[in-house]
N, C-alpha and C positions, 0 to 999 in steps of 0.2 A: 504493500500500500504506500508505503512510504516514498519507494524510487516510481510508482507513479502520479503521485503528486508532484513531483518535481518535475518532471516528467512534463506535466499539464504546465506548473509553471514556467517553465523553461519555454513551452510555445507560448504561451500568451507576449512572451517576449520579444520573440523569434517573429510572430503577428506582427507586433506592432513598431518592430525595428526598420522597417521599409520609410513609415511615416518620418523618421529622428535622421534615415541617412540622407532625405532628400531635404529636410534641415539645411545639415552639415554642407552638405555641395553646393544650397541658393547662399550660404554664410561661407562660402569660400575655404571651407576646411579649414577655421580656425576653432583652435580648443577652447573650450567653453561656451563656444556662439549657441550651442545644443540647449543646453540648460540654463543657459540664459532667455533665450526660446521661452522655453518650457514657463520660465518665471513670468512673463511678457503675458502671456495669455493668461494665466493664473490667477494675476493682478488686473486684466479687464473681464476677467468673468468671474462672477460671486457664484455663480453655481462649480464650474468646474475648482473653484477655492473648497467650497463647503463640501465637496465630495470627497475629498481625502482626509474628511472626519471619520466616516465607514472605514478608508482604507485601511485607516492606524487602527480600526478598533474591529473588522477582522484579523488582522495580524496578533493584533492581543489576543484576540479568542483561539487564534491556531497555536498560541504558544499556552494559554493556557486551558483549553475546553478542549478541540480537534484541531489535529493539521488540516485537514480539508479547506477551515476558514482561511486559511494561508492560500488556495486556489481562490476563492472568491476575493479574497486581497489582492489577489497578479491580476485576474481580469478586470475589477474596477479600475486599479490602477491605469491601463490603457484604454481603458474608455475617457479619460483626460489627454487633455483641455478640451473641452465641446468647442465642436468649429474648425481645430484646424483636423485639413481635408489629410486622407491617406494620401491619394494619389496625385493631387494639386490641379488649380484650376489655368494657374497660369504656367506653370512647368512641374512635368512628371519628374521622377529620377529617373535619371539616365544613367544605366547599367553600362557606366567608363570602365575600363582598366582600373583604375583610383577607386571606384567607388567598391569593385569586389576585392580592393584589398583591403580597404576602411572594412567590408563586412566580414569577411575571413578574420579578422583582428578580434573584430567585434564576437564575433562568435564564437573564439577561444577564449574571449575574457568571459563570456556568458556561460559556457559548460565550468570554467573555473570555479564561478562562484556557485553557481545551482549545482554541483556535483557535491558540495560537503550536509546541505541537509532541507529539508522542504522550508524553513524557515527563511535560508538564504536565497533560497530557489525565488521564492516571494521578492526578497528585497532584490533580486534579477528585474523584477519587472518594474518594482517598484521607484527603483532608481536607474532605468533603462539609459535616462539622458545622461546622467553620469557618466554610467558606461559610455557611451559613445562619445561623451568627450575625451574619458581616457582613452580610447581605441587612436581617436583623432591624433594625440599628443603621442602615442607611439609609433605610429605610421608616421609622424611628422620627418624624421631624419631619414626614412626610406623613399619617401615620395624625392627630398631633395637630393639624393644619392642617381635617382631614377631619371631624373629632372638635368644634370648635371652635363650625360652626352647630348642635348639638344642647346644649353648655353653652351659648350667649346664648340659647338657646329657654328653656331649661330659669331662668337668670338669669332673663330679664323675667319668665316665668311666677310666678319664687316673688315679684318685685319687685309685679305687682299684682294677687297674689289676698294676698301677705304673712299669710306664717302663722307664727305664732311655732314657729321653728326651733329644737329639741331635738338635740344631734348625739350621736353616741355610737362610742367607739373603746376601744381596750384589746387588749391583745396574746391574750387569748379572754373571753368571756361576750359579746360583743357583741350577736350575734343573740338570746342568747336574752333578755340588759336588754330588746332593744329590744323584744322581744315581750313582755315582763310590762308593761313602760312602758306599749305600747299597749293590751295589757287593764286597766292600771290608770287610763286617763284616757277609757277609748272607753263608759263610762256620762255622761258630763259633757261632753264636748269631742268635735266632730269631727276627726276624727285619718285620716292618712294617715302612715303607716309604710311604709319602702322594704322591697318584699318582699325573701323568700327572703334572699341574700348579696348582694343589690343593692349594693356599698359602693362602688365605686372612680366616677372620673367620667362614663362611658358607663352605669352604671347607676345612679345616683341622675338622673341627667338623663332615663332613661327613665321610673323612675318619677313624676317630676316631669312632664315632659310627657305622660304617658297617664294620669297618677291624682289631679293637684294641678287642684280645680275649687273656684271660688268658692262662698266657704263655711268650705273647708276653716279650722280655727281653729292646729294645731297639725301639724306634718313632723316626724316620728321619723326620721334618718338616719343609717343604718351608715357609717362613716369606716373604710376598711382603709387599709394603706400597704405599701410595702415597703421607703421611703429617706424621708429626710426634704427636706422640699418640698412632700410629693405631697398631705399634708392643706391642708397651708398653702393652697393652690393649690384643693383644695376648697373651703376657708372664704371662699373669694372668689367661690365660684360660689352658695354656701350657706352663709349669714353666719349662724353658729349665734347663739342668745339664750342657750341652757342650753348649754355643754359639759359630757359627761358620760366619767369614764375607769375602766373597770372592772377592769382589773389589767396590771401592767406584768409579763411573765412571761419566760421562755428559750423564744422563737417570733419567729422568720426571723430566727435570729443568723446564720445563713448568710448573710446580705444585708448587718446592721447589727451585727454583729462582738460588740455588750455590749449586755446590759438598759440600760445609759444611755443608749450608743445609739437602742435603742428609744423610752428616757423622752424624748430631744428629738425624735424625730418625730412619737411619739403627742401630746406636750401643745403641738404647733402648733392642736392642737383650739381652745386656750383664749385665742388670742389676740386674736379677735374676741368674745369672747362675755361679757355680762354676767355670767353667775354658772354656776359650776364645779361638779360635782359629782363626788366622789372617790369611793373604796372605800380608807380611813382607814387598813385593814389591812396595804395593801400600803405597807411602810416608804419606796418611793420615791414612792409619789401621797401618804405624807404631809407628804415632805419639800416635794414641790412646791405640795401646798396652803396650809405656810407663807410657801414666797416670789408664790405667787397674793394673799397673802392681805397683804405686807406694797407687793405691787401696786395694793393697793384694789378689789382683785375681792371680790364677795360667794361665798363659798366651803361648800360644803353638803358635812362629814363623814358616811361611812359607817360603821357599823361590824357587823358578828358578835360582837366580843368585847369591847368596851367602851361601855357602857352612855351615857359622858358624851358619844359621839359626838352631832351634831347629828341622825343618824337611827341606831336600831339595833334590830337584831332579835337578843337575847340570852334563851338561857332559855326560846326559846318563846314570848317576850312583844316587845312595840313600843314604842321609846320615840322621842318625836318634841322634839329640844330639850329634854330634860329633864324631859319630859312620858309619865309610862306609862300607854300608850293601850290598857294591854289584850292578853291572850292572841293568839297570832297560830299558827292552823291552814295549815303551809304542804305540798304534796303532797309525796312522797316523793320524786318527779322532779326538786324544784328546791331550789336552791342558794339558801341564806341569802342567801351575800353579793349575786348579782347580784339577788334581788328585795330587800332594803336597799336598793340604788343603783337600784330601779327606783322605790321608796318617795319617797327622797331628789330624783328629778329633779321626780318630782310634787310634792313639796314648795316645790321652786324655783318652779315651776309655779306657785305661789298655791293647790295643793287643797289642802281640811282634811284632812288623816292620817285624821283618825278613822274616814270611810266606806271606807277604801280595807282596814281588816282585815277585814271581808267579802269583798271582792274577793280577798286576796292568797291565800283558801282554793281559790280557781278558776282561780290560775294556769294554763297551758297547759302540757302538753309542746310542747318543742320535738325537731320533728323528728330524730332520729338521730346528737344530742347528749343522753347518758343517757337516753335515752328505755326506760322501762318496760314488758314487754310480758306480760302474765302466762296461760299457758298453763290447759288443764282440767285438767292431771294435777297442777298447782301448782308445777310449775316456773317460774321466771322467765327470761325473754332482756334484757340493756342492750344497748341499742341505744345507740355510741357510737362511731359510725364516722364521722362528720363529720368530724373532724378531732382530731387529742391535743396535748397538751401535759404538762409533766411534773407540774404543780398538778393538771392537771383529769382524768391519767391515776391516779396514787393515789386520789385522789377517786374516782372510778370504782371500782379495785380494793379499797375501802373499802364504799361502797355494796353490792358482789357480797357481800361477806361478810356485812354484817348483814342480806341477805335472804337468803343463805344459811341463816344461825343462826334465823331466822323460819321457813325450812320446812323445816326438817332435813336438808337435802342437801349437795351438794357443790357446790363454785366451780371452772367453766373458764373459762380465760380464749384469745381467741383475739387475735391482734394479728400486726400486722406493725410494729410500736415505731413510733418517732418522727420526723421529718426538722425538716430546716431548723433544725437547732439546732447549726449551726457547730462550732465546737472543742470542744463539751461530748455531742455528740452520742453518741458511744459511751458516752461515763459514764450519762448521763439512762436509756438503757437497759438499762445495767446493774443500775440504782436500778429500774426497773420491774417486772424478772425477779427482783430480791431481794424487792419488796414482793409480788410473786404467791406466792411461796413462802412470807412471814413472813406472810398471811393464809390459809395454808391451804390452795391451790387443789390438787384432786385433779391438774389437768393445763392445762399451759401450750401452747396451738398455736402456733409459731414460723410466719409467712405471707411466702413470700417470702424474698430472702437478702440484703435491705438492712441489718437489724439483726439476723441472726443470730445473729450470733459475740456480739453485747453483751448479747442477751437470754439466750443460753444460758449465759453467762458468769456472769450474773449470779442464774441459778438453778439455778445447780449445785449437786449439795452438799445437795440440802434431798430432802425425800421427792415435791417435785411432778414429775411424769410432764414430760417436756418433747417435744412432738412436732414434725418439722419438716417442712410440707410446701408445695409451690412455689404454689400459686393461694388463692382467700379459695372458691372454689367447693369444692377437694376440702375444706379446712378446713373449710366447713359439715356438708358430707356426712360428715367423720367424725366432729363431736361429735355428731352427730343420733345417730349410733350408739353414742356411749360415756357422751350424759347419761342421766337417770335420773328419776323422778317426784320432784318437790321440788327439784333441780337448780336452779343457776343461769347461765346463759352470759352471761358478758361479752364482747361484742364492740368491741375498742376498739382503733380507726382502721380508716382501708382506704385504703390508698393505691392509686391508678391504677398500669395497667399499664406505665406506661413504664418504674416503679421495679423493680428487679429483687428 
């Protein structure tokens, strides 16, 4: 009786371990993102909270009444958190190489502990995400052993086709610098830019290996992080010539606790790199462009709003070194300051400024960061679900307005607010829910119940409608029915379904 009780528990585990690995893979296989998870839901549902009073008190009853109550323990246990999905609504798990080694790990920790008694068998289930965070944390230095022949590939590769290496990082604009960068130099220069979100080591190494061919003159490359080392350790694989840093912002303080934080992981960008390129504005890259600068780095200011900058786009117009180069036509989609800093790395670059303010009128959207989408009835949709920040989400709720005031409609905005912004996170979205309201929006969609309370919070009290409903799907479906011709929908973020 006994080895099949554990037995039982041991599958309830083995169940519900599908749901914890596909976690792990959308949190990028970091240790403890699982049970951190786990805590995240826990804390927006009072039921899946109040459920694991049963759990703790079959588990008493198996230790002291029958072990049996120790099975009714493993399966409530994975009947938490109510809501998040098994198999996901926006991405299933994908059965990677990676992911059957995370589960082979996982699975030897799981017979480890359910093999000594139906008690533990239980606490198998009962602290599943644990387990898989540790499963995480020992796979950790196999993955980067495994990882290792695709950086020397990717190393020789850029050693001899040697392309002057452009890098590029910053707590948001990144993608989209990198894509103006690349339409600012891909008239004159063969250019290979790391697609998509390519940034961490396993995807700049792919694009290097399937797209760096002799020839190529210039590698545009996205640098993400989420602790400090992890660029360092990049620059060694991909020895930047230009570092470039587009804004130090409040994004993955959950990881790195303060913006300075952030400031020392992002500007390991600049410690291989001949010449630095800032966004002047942001008071901590201007601070750090003095002590770059008192390093003997050649150092290339951006700026929006001051003119003496080494590059700026003020007024409309381009001034390059003190030089005004002239009217500057930029699309409605894009952001001053990151085509400034897109200006400015070309500038590093050696190109003349002058040809490039034809260009900057043909900027790109970038994909589903502010992206514009404009309707036959003259309605407008933003498309701004990539990813938020608290800079780039006003921004956004600003943009919704003045196309609003161009075709006479009203502003909805839909969102599920912000994450990864540690200690500040309920405020940041409190400040969101106030700016949707002090521009006017007829109606606020609250998606999901991560940031609820902080976004409702924070738009109370004002005349905007606040609606709150659990998926980004029913949320589409009911602005389609409450917008109006001339209308404008902001959709800004979308967070995956493991969030609750």
């Amino acid at each position: 009786m006994t080895l099949l009780i554990q037995l039982l528990c041991l599958a309830t585990a083995v169940a519900g371990a599908p749901r914890w690995l596909r976690v792990a893979q959308r949190e990028h296989y970091l240790p403890g993102s699982v049970s951190w998870t786990d805590q995240l839901w826990l804390s927006r549902s009072r039921l899946s909270a109040l459920v694991w009073v049963p759990v703790v008190g079959f588990f008493a009853l198996g230790l002291l009444v029958n072990p049996w109550f120790y099975l009714a323990c493993a399966v409530l246990a994975q009947l938490t958190p109510f809501g998040l999905p098994y198999r996901g609504r926006t991405s299933r798990l994908a059965w990677t190489p990676r992911v059957r080694r995370l589960a082979i790990v996982l699975a030897i920790l799981l017979l480890l502990v359910a093999a000594w008694s139906p008690a533990l068998a239980a606490c198998a289930s009962v602290f599943l995400t644990a387990l898989v965070d540790v499963a995480l944390f020992v796979v950790g230095p196999v993955e980067q052993r495994l990882s290792k022949t695709f950086l020397e590939q990717a190393r020789d590769k850029v050693g001899r086709v040697r392309p002057i290496v452009i890098a590029i990082t910053g707590s948001y604009g990144k993608t989209t610098t990198k894509n103006y960068l690349a339409h600012l130099l891909s008239q004159t220069h063969t250019v290979l830019a790391s697609p998509a979100s390519f940034n961490n080591a396993m995807g700049l190494s792919r694009a290097v290996n399937e797209g760096l061919v002799p020839g190529t003159e210039v590698f545009v490359a996205e640098m993400a992080t989420y602790g400090e080392g992890e660029i360092r350790a990049l620059c060694e694989v991909f020895p930047p010539d230009i570092a470039v840093l587009t804004a130090i912002g409040e994004v993955h303080l959950q990881r790195m606790k303060t913006r300075e934080g952030v400031l020392r992981a992002k500007s390991e960008i600049t410690v291989k790199a001949r010449t630095v390129v800032v966004n002047n504005d942001d008071p901590l890259l201007a601070g750090l462009a003095d002590s770059l600068v008192q390093q003997g780095k050649e150092v290339v200011r951006c700026s929006v709003t001051d003119v003496a900058a080494d590059v700026a786009i003020v007024a409309g117009r381009l001034t390059v070194r003190g030089a005004d180069l002239g009217a500057v036509s930029l699309p409605d989609s894009v952001h001053p300051s990151n085509a400034a800093v897109a200006v400015g790395a070309a500038v590093a670059l050696g190109d003349e400024p002058k040809p490039l303010i034809n260009r900057l009128k043909d900027l790109p959207a970038v994909a589903h960061r502010l992206e514009p989408m404009s309707l036959p009835d003259g309605s407008w949709i933003l498309d701004d679900t990539y990813n938020s920040n608290p800079a780039g989400a006003a921004e956004a709720v600003r943009r919704a307005s003045v196309l609003a005031s161009r075709s006479g409609g009203k502003v909805h905005v839909v969102t599920p607010g912000m994450v990864e912004l540690g200690a500040v996170q309920a405020e940041r979205n409190e400040e969101l829910g106030r700016a949707v309201v002090s521009a006017g929006a007829a109606t606020l969609v609250v998606v999901g119940r991560t940031n609820a309370t902080a976004l409702r919070k924070g738009a109370a009290g004002g005349s905007t409608e606040i609606v709150e409903l659990p998926t980004r799907p029913e949320a589409v479906a009911f602005i389609e029915k409450r917008s109006a011709a001339g209308d404008v929908v902001l959709f800004e973020n979308d967070l995956p379904d493991h969030y609750p």
